[in-house]
N, C-alpha and C positions, 0 to 999 in steps of 0.2 A: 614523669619528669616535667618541670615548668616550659613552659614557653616563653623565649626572649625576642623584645625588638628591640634592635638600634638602629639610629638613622647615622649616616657616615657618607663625607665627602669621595667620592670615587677618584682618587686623582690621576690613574691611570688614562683616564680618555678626557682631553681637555678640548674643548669643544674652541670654534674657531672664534668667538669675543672674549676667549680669554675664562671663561666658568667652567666649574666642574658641575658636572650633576650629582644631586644629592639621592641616595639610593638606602631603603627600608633593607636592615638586615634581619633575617627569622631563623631564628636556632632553636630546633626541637632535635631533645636526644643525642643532643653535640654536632646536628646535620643545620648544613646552612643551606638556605635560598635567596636571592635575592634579587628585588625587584625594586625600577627605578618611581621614585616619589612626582617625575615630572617638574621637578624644580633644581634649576641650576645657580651658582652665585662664583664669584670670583674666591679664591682661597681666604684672600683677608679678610671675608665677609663672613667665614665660616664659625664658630667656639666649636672644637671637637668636645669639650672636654662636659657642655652643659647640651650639646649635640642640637644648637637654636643657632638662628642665622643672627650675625652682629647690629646691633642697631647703629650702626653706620652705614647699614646699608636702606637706601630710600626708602624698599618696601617690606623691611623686616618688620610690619606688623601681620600685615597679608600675609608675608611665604611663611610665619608661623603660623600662624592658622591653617594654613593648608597643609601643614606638616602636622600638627597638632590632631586634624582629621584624618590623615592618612594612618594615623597611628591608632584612633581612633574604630577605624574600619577594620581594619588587619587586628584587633585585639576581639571585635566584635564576630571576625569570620571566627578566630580561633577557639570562642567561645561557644560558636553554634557547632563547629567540627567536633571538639570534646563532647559534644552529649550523647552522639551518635561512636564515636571512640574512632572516629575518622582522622584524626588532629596528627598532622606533620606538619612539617618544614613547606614540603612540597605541595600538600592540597595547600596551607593556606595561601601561599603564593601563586598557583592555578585558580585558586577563586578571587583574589585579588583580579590579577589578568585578568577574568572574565567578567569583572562587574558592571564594565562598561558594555560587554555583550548579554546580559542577561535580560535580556526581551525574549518573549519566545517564538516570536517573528524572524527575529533572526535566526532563530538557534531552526527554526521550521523551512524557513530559507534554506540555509544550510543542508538541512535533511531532503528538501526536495533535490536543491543541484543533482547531490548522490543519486537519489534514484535515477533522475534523467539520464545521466550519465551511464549506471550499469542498466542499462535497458530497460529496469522495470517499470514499465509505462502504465502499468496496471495499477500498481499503486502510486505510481505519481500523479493520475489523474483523482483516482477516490482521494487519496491526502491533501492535492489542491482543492477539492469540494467543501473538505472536513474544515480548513481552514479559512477559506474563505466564508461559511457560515460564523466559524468564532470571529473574524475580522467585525462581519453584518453585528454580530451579539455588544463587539465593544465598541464600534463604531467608526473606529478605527486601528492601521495595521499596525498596533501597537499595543505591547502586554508586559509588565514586568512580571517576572517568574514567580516573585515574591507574592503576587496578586494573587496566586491558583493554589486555592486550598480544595479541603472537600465539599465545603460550602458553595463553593465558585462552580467548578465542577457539576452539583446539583441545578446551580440555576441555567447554567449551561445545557444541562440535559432536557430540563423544563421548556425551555427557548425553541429547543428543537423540535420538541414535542406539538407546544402552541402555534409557532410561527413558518413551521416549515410541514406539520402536519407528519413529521418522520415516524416510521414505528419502529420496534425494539430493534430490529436487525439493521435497520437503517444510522440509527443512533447508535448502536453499537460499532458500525464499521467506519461511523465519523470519527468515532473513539482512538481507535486505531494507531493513525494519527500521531494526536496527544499523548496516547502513551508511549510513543518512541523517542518524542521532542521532551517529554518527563523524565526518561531513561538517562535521555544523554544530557540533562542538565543535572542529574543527579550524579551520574558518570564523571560528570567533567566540575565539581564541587561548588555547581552554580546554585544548587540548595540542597539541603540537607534532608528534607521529609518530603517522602512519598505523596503528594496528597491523593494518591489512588489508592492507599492502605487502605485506608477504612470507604471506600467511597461502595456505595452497593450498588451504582444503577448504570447503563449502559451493557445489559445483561441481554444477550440476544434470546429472544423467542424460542423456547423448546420445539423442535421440529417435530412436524407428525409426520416426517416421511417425504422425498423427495416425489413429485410429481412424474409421474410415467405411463405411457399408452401402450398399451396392450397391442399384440402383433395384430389382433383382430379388428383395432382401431386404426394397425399402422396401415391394413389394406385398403380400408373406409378411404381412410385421404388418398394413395395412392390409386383408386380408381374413380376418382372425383374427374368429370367430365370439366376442363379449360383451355381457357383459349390461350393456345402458342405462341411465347414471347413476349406476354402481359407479367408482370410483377408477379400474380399470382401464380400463375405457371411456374416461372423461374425458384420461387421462394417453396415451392411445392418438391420440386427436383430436390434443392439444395438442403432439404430437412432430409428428404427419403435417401439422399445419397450420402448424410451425414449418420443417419441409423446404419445403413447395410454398410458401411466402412467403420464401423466398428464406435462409431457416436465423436466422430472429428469433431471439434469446438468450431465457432463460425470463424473466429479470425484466421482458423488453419482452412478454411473452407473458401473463405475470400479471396486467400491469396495461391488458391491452389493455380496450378499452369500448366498449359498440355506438356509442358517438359515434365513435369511430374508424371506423366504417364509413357510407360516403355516395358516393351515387349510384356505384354499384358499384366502389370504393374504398376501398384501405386506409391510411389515413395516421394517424401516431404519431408520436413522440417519442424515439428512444433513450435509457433512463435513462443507458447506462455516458458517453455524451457529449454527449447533447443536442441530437442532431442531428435534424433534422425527414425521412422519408420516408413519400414517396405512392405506390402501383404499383394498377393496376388489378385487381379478384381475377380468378381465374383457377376453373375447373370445378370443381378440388381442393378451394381452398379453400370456393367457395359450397357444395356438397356437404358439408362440416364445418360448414357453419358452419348448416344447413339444422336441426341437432341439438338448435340452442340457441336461444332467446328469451330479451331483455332489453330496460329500458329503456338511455333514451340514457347515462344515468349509471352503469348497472352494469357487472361484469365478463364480459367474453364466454366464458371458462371460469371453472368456482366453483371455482377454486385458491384465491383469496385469499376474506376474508368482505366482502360488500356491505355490513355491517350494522356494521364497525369503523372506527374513526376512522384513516385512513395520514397525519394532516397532517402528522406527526412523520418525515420521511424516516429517520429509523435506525430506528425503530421497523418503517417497510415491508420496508425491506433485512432487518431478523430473519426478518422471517414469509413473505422470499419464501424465504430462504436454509436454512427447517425445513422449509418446501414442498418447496425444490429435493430435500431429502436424501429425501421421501416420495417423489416423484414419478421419482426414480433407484432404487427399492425397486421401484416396480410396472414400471419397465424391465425389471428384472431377469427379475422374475415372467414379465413378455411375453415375453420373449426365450426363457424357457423352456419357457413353452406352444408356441412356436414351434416350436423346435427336437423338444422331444415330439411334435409333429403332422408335421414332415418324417419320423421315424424309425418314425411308426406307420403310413406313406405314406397320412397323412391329409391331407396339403396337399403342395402341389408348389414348394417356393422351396430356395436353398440357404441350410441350418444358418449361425447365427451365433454363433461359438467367441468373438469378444472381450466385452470389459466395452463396455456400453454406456452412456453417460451421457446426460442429455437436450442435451448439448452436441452428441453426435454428429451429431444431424438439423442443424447448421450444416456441419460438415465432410462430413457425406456430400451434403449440397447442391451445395457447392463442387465435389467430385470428380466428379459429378454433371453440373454447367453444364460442365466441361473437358470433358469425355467429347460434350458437347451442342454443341461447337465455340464458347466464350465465351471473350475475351481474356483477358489480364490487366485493362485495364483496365473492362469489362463485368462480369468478375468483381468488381473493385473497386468499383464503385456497385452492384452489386446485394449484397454483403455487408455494402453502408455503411462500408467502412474509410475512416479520413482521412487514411490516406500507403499509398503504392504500397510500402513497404515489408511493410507487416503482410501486405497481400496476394500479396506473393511469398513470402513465412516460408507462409503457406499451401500454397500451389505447391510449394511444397521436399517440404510430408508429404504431398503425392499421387503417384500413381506417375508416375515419370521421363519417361516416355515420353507421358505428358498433357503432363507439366509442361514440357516439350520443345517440344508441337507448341503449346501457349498462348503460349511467349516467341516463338515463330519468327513468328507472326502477330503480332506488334507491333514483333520485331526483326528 
């Protein structure tokens, strides 16, 4: 069925100089929508019948014109919605509305507020990154939607590549992003094509396997001769107390407090979900934790400051996330006094060739419980994940033959 516009004096709401405003009517299907054209005129200025403003009125050459394009635009949206078989009443009058917001700065605006808001800080910092490099790309913080094809897209990926030196995973998690600010302007009928249909790139790097240390490396560090209360000390504790507790994340690691520990237990919070776990300590951990005194309200390692105010949760996530990048520095460090100390056969462990992050005391846990005979799903409650998925994507980067005898004991 067709699509009709009229334009019609609204005379129900007469504005206080005495005009009505003049409003776009849209009927698809016998359903109407209707949205104001922005132009108002007195009644005797109005022709209902040729639906143009009377040339009595000073500026009835302009406010046809501007009527003329508003009709103009509303036949053009309804024209693009038909191809896709998207065409009402209603989207074309929501991409009306929206034409005046369709930059994607704003629409990416928008999408940030929300995360800040529901907590996730996680991706509100990587999506502000992602963004702020597209700003750098255009020069400025301005984009109309209409601009982002699959073309655009490519030189965008390229940009990244050249000027920021990004690799696949990094380019892909810029991506991210964009494609949620694409979703919901497509969602909300501010364009009609995908331009990520056909786009190929932004394709993360095929993993060969999540990085992990072997129990016989985790002793190597753990009996590494340092000095008490240096960085390196501290950041040594804080891996080894993050393995033997089952591979806690560092931000759940930071904000740990001797209130978390009670009658010889460890129960917290996870910041990344908010999920409450308890598990009784273990030799390992009392042993670490024998290093340090506080009260009930402090922190149980002096990563973060006791002495600064975290009520501000973005403000915590900066200072755990400048922590994290120190605290992957003195990894480095450790791993290399290490490795110096196997080669001067001053300690007896095998050398550790990969990068190590503080992440890795999760994954070498995991490899670890497999090797210790733990299912999948004991592996699942004891890394806290909330779908048996996340914890087989685990399984998949330890070696085959764990990851084999852990399905057959469930399957």
């Amino acid at each position: 069925m067709t699509t009709s516009f009229h334009l019609y004096l609204r005379r129900d709401f007469q504005k206080k100089n005495g005009e009505y405003p003049i409003y776009l009517r849209i009927t698809h299907n016998r359903k109407h929508k209707y949205i104001s054209t922005g132009v108002s005129v007195l009644e005797k200025n109005w022709n209902p019948e040729k639906e143009v403003i009377r040339k009595n009125h000073r500026n009835s050459k302009v406010l046809n014109e501007t009527l003329r394009n508003k009709l103009k635009e509303a036949q053009k949206v309804q024209s693009d919605l038909s191809i896709n078989g998207s065409e009402s009443a209603k989207a074309i009058r929501e991409r009306l509305r929206s034409r005046q917001k369709a930059d994607f700065f704003v629409l990416g605006d928008t999408l940030l507020d929300e995360l800040k808001k529901t907590g996730k800080l996680y991706s509100y910092k990587n999506t502000q990154v992602a963004f702020g490099k597209l700003e750098s790309f255009e020069g400025a913080r301005v984009l109309p939607l209409k601009n982002i094809d699959t073309s655009y897209l490519e030189k965008f990926e390229r940009y990244l590549k050249i000027e920021y030196k990004n690799g696949a995973n990094t380019i892909s998690k810029n991506f991210e992003g964009i494609r949620k600010v694409i979703q919901i302007a497509l969602q909300s009928y501010l364009i009609t094509k995908d331009p990520f249909l056909h786009f190929e790139g932004a394709k993360r790097k095929k993993s060969s396997g999540k990085t992990k240390l072997s129990i016989e490396q985790i002793r190597g560090i753990e009996v590494l001769d340092l000095d008490p209360g240096t960085w390196l000390w501290d950041t040594r504790n804080a891996f080894l107390f993050s393995f033997y507790s089952g591979g806690i994340r560092f931000g759940d690691i930071c904000c740990l407090k001797w209130k978390n520990i009670t009658n010889d237990r460890l129960t917290y919070q996870m910041n990344k979900n908010n999920k409450g776990f308890s598990t009784q300590l273990n030799d390992h951990q009392k042993e670490i934790l024998s290093h340090y005194s506080g009260n009930g309200n402090e922190f149980i390692f002096p990563i973060l400051d006791n002495n600064r105010d975290y009520s501000d949760p973005m403000e915590l996530r900066q200072d755990i996330s400048s922590k994290n990048v120190i605290v992957n520095k003195n990894l480095k460090k450790l791993i290399a006094t290490l490795n110096e100390k196997v080669d001067k056969k001053e300690l007896v462990a095998p050398k550790i060739n990969e990068k190590v992050s503080f992440h890795v005391s999760r994954h070498s846990f995991a490899q670890y419980a497999v090797e210790s005979g733990l299912d999948v799903y004991e592996l699942m409650q004891t890394l806290r994940h909330s779908k048996l998925e996340t914890t087989q994507k685990y399984l998949k980067s330890l070696d085959e033959e764990l990851a084999d005898k852990a399905m057959q004991k469930v399957f």
